[in-house]
N, C-alpha and C positions, 0 to 999 in steps of 0.2 A: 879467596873463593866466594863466588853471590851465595846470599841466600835465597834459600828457597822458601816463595812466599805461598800460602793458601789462605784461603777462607776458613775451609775447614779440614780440618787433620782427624783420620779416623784409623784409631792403632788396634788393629785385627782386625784380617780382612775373613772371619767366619761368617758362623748365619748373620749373625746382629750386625755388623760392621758392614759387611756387604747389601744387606737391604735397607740401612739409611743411607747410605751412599746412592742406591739406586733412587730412594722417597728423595732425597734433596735433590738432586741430577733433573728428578721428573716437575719438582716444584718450583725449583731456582736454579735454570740451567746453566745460568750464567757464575755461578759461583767455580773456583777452582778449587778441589776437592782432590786430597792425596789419602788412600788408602795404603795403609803399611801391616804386611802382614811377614810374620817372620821367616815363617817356612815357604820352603819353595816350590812344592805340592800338598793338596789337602790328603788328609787321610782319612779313614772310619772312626767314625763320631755317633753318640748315639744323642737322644735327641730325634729320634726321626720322625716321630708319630706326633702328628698335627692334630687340634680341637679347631673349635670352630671360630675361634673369634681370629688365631694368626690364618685359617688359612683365607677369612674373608677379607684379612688384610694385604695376606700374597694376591687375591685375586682383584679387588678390589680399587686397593692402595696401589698395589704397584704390577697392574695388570701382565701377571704369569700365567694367567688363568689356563692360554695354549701350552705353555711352555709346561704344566705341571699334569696335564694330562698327557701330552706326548713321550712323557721322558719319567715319569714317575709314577706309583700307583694312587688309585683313587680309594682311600679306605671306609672299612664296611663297618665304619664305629669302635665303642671299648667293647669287650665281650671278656666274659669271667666263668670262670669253672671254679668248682669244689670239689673235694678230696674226702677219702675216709682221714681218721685218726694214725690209720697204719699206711695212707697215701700208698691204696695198691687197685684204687677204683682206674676199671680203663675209661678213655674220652666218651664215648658211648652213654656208660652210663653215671656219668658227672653230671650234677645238676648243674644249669647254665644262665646265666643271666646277657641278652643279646641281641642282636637287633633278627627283625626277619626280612627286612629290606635294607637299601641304605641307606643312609638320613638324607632327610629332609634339606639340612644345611650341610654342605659339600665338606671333607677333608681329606689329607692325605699321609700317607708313607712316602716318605724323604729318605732317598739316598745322599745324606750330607758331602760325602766327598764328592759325587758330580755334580749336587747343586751347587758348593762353591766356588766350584772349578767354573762351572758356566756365567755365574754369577760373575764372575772376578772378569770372564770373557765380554761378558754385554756391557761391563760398566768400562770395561777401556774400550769398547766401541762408541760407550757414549760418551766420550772422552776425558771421565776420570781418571787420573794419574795413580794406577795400579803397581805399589812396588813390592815386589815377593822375595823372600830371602834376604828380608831386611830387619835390623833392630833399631828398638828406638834406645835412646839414652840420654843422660846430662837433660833431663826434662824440669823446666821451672818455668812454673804459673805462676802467673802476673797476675795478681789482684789488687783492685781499684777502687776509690768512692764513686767509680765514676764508669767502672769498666770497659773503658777505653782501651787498657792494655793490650799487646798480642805474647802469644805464650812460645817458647821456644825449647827445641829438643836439637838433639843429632840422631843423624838418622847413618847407620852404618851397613854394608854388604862387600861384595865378592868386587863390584866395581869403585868403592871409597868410602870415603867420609864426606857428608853434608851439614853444614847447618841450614836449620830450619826453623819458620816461624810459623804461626796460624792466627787467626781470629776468635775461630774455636777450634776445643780440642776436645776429642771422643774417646774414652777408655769403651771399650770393643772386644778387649785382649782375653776374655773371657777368667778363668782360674785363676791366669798370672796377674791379673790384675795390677796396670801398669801405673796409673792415675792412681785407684785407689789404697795402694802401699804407699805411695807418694804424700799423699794427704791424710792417711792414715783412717780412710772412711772402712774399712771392712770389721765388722763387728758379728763376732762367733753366736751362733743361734744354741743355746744352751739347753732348750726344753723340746729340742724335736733332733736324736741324733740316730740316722741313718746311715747303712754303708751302699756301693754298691758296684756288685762284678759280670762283668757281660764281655761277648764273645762276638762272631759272625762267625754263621755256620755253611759249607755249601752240602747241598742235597739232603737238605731236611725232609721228612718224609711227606705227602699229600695229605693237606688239613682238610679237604673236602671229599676225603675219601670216606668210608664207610659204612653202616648198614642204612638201608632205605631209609629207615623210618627216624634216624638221627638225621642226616641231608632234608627229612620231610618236613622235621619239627622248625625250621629255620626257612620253611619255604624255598631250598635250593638253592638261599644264597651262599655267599661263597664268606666261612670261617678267616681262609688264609689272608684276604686280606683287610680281618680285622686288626687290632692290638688286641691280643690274646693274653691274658692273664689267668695263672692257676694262681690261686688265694689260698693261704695259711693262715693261722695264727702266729703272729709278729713277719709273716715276710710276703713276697710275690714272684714270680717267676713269670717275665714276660717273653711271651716272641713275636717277632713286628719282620712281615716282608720286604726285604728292599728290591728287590727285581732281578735279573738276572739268576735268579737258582741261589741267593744271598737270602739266610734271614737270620738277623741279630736276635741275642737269646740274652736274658740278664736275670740278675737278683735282685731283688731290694731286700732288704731287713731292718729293723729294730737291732742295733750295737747290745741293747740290754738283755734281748731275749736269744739271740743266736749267733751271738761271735760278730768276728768276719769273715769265717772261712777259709784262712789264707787267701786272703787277697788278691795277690799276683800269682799266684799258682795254678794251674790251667791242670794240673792231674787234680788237686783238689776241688775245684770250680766241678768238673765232669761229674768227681765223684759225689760231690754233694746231686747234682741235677738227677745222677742212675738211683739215688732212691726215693722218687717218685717214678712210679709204675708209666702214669700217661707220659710222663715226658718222655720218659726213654722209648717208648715207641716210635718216637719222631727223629732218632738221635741213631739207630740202629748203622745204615749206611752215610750219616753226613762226617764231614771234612772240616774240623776246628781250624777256624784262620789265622784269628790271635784273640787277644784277651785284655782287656782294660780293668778298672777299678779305681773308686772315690771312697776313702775310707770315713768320710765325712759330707754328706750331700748341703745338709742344710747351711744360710748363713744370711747376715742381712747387712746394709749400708746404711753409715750415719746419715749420709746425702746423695740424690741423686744426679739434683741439675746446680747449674750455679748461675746467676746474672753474669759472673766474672766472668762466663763462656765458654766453660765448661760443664762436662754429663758423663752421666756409666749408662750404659745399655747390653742389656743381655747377662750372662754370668759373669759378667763384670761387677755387676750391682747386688744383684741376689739371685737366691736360688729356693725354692723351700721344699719339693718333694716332688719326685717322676711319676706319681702312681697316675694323676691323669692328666699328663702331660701339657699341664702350666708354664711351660719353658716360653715357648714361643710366642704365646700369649702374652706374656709381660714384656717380650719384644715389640710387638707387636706397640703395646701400651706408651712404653716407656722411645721407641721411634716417633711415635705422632706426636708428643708431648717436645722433642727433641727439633723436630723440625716445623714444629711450632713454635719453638722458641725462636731458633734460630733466622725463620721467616718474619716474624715480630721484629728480631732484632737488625735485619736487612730493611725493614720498611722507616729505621728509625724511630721504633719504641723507645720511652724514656726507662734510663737506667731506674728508675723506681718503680716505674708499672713492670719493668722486667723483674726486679727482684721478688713482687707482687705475683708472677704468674711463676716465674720458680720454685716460689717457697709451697704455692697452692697446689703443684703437679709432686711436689717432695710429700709433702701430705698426703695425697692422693694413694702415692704409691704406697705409701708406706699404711696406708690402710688395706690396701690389695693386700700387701704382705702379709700381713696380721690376719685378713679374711681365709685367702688362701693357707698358710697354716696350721688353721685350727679346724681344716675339715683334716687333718693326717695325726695332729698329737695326741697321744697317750691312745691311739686308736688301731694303731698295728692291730692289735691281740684281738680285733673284732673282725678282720677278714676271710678267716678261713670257714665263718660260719655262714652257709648260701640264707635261710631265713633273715639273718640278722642284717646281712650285708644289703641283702633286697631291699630293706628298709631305709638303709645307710644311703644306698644308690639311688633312690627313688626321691632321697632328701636332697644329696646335692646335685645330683642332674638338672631338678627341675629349678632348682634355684642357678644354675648354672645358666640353663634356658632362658630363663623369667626373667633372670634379674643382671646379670652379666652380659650376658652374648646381646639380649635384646639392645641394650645399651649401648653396648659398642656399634652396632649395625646402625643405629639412629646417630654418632658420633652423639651422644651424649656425652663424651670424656673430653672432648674437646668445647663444651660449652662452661664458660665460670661460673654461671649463677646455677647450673642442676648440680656442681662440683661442689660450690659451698654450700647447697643443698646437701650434699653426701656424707658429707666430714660434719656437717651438724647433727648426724644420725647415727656414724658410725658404730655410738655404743648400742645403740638398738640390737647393729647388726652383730656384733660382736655378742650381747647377752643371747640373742637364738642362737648363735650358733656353738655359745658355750652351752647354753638349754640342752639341744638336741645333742652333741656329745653326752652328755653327763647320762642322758636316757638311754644310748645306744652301750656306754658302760656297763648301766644299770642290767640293760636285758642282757649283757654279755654273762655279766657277775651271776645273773638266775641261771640262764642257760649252761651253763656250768659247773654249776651247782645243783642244777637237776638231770645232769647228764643226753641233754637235748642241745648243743652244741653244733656237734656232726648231724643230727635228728635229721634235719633236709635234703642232705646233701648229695640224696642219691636219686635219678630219675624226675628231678624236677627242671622247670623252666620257668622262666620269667623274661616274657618280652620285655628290651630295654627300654622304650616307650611307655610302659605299662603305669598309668597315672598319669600319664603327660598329653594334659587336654589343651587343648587352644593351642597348639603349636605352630599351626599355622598363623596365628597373631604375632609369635615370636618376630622382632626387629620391627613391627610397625606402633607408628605411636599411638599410644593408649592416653586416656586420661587419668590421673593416680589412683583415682577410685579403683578403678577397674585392677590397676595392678594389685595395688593392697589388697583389693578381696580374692583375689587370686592367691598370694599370696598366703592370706588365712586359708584359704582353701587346703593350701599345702598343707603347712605346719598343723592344722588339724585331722589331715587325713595321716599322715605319717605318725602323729603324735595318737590318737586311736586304735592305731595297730602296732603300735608298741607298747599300748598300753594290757594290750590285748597278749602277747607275747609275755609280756611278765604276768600276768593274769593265767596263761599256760593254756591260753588259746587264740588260735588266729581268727577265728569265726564270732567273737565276742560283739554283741551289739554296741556299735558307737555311742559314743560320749557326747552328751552335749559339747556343740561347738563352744568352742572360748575363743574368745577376742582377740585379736592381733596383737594387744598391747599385752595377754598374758606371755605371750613368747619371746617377747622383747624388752620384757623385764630382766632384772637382776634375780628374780627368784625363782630358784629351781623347780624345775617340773615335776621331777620326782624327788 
């Protein structure tokens, strides 16, 4: 029997597998490209709620931009409620952290089963070798001084057995992690451990229903199709529209502070949801469809890419927390890095400068990891307070804006010299953003302690914008100066009003400005 030859072999055909399949398709048409995905329909996946750096990449990178307004929804941002202590406040009067327009920079609500289903559609139109209800198996990477090698698997379904070979090989396969049990790159995330259980519901009840003057505080946009989060202390409860009269409903929690709920138990899952007052408002007439559950979210990979021709993309690689929706984003990252390589390595890059830009994108990422994080550890216990969070959300938003999103938009990740610029800095980035945890701790531990906790959480609002000046400069290029003092600009107005909060007032006249370099030290703030 022949073998089946590719260039590149991509094993799971979900989100991540099917959108470098399309990014290589669009950049090197002429490659042969076999995606293998096991099952032979997609199902409900959660995942659905886009930020802004994958979805300028769906639109962008690999122009969906019609496709994702026709067939999906356009969403109206993150948006956050609070709760009494006895979670018996209705939505009404929950304080709210949320947009009152929709951003600025475009995202979306993803119904993953029809985006892959369509997805999997357009890439056998463009004539990748799409095979569904297939496994891979008997897989051995070939590595080289020289990486010449090609790597070989079989590939089995309902119509036989093949052998196969590739040039490059893509783990894609998400959880099951096909490459990475292989090589043994999956490495347990030991300091951030999350569970987490979610649903699809139909006939949830109308999120932009109610009294005038709640619909007025928001300018009449439309709630339902934000990512809605009710915020606890150690956990979250999201719900995200997917269209058709579908909207997914899930938990996050803290394993240390609230169980798991029974996990796979869907009488348990409801019964935990019916005591919070707001939600079960919504919950009254809908229709539970099924039920999923990760009894562990976080985790991370020794390696990402390899000169040998090999890469992970998507939850193949890592994972670190859903609370805002970082998923797709590191696809997004870890895609362009992927078909960058493998464009390098089609033009005839020398195996040294390849290993060279491998090891520098495995760096990269793995400082993403570490960035992203340490905006979620040891920080559960700080969400269900609206003051405290406002502060929380006001810090990483903008540095999310400033310093991420802008970046990607300019393809600053695709340039070497601003990358080895990056990772010569990293601890910078890493001491702020231990800094600002360790403060947001700190005013958790007072508030607390002076039974001012819940204190906001009633009747108040906070546009999600709120601090976020020069926005419209976001993705254009600045010169450093300019970022940096933006920059301080933040960290001192955040850091002010937190200082002011454990001071046991929010009205506290500001503190002399301190310097960039105080917050990106090693010494703590408080």
């Amino acid at each position: 029997m022949a073998v089946k030859k590719f260039d590149v072999a991509i094993i799971g055909g979900g989100l991540a597998g099917n959108l470098l399949a399309r990014q290589l398709h669009q950049n090197l048409s002429h490659l042969t490209i076999g995606l293998f995905e096991k099952n032979r329909s997609t199902s409900f996946k959660v995942g659905e709620s886009t930020v802004e750096i994958a979805s300028n990449y769906l639109i962008r990178r690999l122009s969906l931009s019609t496709y994702l307004y026709e067939h999906h929804l356009p969403k109206n941002g993150l948006r956050f409620f609070f709760d009494s202590q006895q979670k018996d406040v209705d939505l009404p009067h929950m304080s709210e952290i949320g947009g009152v327009a929709f951003p600025y920079h475009p995202s979306f609500q993803l119904d993953r089963a029809r985006l892959e289903n369509d997805l999997h559609a357009m890439n056998q139109e463009n004539g990748i070798s799409v095979y569904r209800g297939t496994t891979v198996s008997h897989l051995q990477i070939m590595e080289s001084s020289t990486g010449t090698s090609e790597h070989h698997f079989k590939i089995s379904s309902e119509e036989g057995e093949h052998e196969c070979c590739a040039r490059w090989f893509i783990d894609a396969s998400g959880r099951h992690v096909v490459l990475a049990k292989k090589l043994r790159l999956r490495s347990p995330e030991p300091t951030h451990e999350q569970f987490a259980v979610w649903g699809r519901f139909r006939g949830v009840a109308d999120w932009d229903a109610g009294p005038d003057a709640f619909r007025k505080r928001i300018r009449y946009s439309s709630r339902m199709l934000s990512t809605n989060h009710f915020c606890y202390p150690g956990y979250w409860i999201w719900f995200i529209p997917l269209g058709r009269g579908i909207t997914s409903i899930g938990v996050v929690g803290d394993i240390h502070s609230l169980g798991r709920l029974g996990l796979s138990s869907q009488k348990h899952f409801l019964t935990f949801l019916g005591r919070h007052q707001a939600v079960t408002t919504f919950l009254g007439q809908a229709e539970m469809l099924d039920i999923g559950s990760h009894r562990k979210l976080a985790y991370n990979t020794k390696q990402y890419f390899s000169a040998n021709c090999w890469g992970l993309t998507g939850e193949s690689a890592v994972f670190t927390d859903p609370f805002y929706s970082p998923g797709s984003d590191f696809i997004a990252l870890e895609n362009d890095f992927l078909t960058d390589l493998i464009i390098r390595d089609t033009q005839g890059i020398s195996f040294d400068k390849l290993c060279q830009l491998s090891d520098l994108y495995n760096q990269y990422m793995r400082f993403r990891y570490e960035s992203s994080l340490l905006l979620y550890r040891d920080l559960y216990s700080t969400l269900g307070s609206f003051e405290l969070f406002k502060l929380k959300w006001q810090f990483d938003f903008a540095l999310y804006y400033h310093w991420w999103l802008s970046q990607y938009l300019q393809d600053l990740h695709l340039n070497e010299a601003f990358l080895r610029s990056q990772l010569e800095e990293q601890h910078f980035v890493f001491n702020a953003l231990t800094n600002f945890s360790s403060l947001f701790k700190a005013i958790e531990t007072h508030i607390k302690r002076t039974g001012h906790y819940y204190h906001c959480n009633r009747k108040q609002f906070s546009d999600s914008l709120e601090g976020m000046n020069h926005i419209e400069h976001v993705g254009l290029p600045q010169p450093g100066h300019t970022q940096l003092k933006r920059l301080t600009e933040i960290f001192n107005r955040i850091y002010s009003q937190g200082v002011g909060l454990l001071e046991g007032t929010t009205n506290s006249v500001p503190h002399d400005a301190l310097p960039l370099s105080r917050f990106t030290s090693s010494h703590p703030l408080v």
